[in-house]
C-alpha positions in Angstrom: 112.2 164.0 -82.1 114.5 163.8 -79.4 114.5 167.0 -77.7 118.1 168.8 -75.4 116.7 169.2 -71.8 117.8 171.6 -69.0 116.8 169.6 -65.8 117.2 172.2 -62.5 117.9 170.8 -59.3 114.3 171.4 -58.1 111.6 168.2 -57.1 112.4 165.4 -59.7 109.2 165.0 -62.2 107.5 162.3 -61.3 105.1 161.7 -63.7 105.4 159.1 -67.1 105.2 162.2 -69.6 108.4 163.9 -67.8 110.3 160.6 -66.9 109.9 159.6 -70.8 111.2 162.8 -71.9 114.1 162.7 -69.8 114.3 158.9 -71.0 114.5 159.9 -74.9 116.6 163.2 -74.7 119.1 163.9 -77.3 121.2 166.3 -74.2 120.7 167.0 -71.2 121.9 169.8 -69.1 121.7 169.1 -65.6 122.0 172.3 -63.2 124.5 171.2 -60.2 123.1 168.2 -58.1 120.1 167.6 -60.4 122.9 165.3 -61.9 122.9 163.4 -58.7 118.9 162.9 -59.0 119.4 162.2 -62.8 121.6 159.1 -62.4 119.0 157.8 -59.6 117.5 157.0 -63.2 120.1 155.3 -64.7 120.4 158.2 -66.8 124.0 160.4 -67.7 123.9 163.7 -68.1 125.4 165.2 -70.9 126.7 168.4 -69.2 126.5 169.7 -65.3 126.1 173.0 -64.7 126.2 175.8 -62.2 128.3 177.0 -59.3 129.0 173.4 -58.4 127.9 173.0 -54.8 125.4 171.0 -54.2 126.7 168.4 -56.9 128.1 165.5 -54.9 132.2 164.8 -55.5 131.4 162.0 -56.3 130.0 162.9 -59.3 132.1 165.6 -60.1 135.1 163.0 -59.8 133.2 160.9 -62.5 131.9 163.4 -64.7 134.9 165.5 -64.5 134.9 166.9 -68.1 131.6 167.3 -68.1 131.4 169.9 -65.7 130.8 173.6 -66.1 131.5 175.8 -63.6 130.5 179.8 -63.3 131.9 180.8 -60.0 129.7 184.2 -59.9 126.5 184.2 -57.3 124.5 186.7 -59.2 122.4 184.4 -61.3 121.0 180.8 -60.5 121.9 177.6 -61.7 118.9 177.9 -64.2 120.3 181.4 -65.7 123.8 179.6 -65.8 122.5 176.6 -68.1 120.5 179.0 -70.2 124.0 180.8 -70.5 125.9 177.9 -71.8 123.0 176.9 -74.1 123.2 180.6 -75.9 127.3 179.8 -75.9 127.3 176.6 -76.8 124.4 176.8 -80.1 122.3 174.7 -77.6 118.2 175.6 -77.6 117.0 174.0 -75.4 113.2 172.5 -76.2 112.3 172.4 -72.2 113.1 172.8 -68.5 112.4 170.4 -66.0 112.4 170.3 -62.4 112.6 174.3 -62.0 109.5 173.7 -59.5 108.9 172.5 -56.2 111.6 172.1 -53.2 111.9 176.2 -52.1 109.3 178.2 -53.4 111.4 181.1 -53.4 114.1 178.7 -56.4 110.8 178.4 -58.0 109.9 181.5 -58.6 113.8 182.8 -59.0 113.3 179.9 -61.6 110.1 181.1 -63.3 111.8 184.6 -63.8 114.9 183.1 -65.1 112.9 181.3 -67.9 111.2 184.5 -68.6 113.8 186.3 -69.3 115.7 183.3 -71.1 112.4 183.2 -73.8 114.2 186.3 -75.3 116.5 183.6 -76.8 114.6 180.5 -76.7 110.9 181.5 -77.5 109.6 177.7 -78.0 111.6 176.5 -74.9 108.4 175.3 -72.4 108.9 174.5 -68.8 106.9 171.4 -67.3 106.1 170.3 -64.3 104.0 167.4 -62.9 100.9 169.7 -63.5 101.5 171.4 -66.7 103.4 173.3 -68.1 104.4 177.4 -68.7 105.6 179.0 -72.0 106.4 182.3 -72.9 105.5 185.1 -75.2 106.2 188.8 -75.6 103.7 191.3 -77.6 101.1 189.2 -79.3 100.5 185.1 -80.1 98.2 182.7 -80.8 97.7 179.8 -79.0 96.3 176.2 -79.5 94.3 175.1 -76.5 91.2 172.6 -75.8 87.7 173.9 -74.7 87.7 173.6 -71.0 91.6 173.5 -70.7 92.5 175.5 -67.3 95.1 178.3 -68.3 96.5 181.3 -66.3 98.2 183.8 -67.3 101.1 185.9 -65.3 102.5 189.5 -66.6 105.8 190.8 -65.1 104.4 194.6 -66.0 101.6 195.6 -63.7 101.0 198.5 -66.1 100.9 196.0 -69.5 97.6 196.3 -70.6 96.1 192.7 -71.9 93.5 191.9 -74.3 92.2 188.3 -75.0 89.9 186.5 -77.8 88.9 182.6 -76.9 88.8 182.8 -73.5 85.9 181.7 -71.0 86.7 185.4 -69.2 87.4 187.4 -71.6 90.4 190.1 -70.6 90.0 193.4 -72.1 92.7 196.3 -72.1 93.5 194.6 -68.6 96.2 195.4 -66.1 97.7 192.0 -64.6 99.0 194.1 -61.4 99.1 190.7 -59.4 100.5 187.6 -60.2 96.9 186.2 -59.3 95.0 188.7 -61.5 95.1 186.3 -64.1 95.0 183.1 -63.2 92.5 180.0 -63.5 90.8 181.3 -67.0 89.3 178.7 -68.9 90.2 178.0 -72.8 86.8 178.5 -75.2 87.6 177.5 -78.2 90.8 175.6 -80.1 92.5 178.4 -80.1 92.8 181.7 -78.2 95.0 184.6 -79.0 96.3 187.2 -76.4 97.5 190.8 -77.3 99.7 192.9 -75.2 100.5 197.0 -75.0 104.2 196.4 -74.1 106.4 194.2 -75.2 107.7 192.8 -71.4 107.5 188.7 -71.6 104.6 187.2 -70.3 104.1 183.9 -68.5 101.4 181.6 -69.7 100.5 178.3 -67.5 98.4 175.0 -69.0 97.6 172.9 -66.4 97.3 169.3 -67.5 
């Protein structure tokens, strides 16, 4: 099934999984110039994005009604398509190119999509590595014995409890983003519980 893309003006995926989804997208929502580095594929996007200044005129002169603007500087690009999605009836099925480039856009761009999950719970965000997803409270996940997986609270007093995992987490406080990282999946499938209900970031490397 064709799936409605948000593509952020991060590194451009390079790999065949990511250029094929691009390739067979029912929409997609580019975030400023991403739509620049979208049409390097021969691709159109569907809508454009954002505060509009890194987009060249040039595209803005041919995509003129496609182009959304939000004039305020207190969110990203990435919060501004997520905006329009929720507007618009849009869910979006994934994020691409929210990594690499600035480190500091990536992780601006990693909080942006956790806070966006409220709305879009199945929403993933890939990058040439893997990919994150996001759950709040409790969930179930499908995984393969000896997947790598990390796992990144936003509460450093959540308390985190795990079943199917090679390290087991138990009642644990994720104080730093590193605390949980680089687990190893133990089973095919492996549940995760959670005191709080703050979103928290899950990564599968690929």
């Amino acid at each position: 099934m064709s799936e409605v893309i948000i593509l952020a003006d991060g590194e451009f995926p390079r790999s065949e999984k990511l250029l094929s989804k691009l390739q067979n997208a029912r929409q997609i929502i580019c975030c400023d110039g991403a739509a620049d580095k979208l049409l390097t594929l021969d691709l159109e996007p569907s809508w454009i994005v954002g505060d509009l200044d890194s987009v060249s005129a040039e595209t803005k002169k041919r995509f003129a009604d496609r182009m959304v603007h939000f004039c305020e500087q207190e969110t990203n690009d990435l919060a501004k398509a997520f905006r329009f999605c929720r507007k618009n009836s849009l869910c979006p099925d994934a994020v691409l190119g929210a990594s690499g480039a600035r480190e500091d856009h990536q992780l601006g761009n990693l909080s942006r999509f956790a806070e966006a999950a409220v709305d879009f719970p199945d929403c993933k965000l890939y990058t040439d590595y893997g990919y994150f997803c996001v759950f709040s409270k409790s969930r179930t996940f499908s995984g393969t014995p000896g997947g790598q997986v990390s796992i990144f609270s936003f509460d450093p007093v959540q308390q985190i409890t795990s079943s199917g995992l090679k390290y087991p987490l138990q009642n644990l406080q994720l104080s730093w983003w590193h605390s949980g990282t680089l687990n190893e999946i133990a089973a095919e499938e492996f549940h995760l519980e959670c005191s709080t209900a703050t979103p928290v970031l899950v990564f599968f490397a690929n």
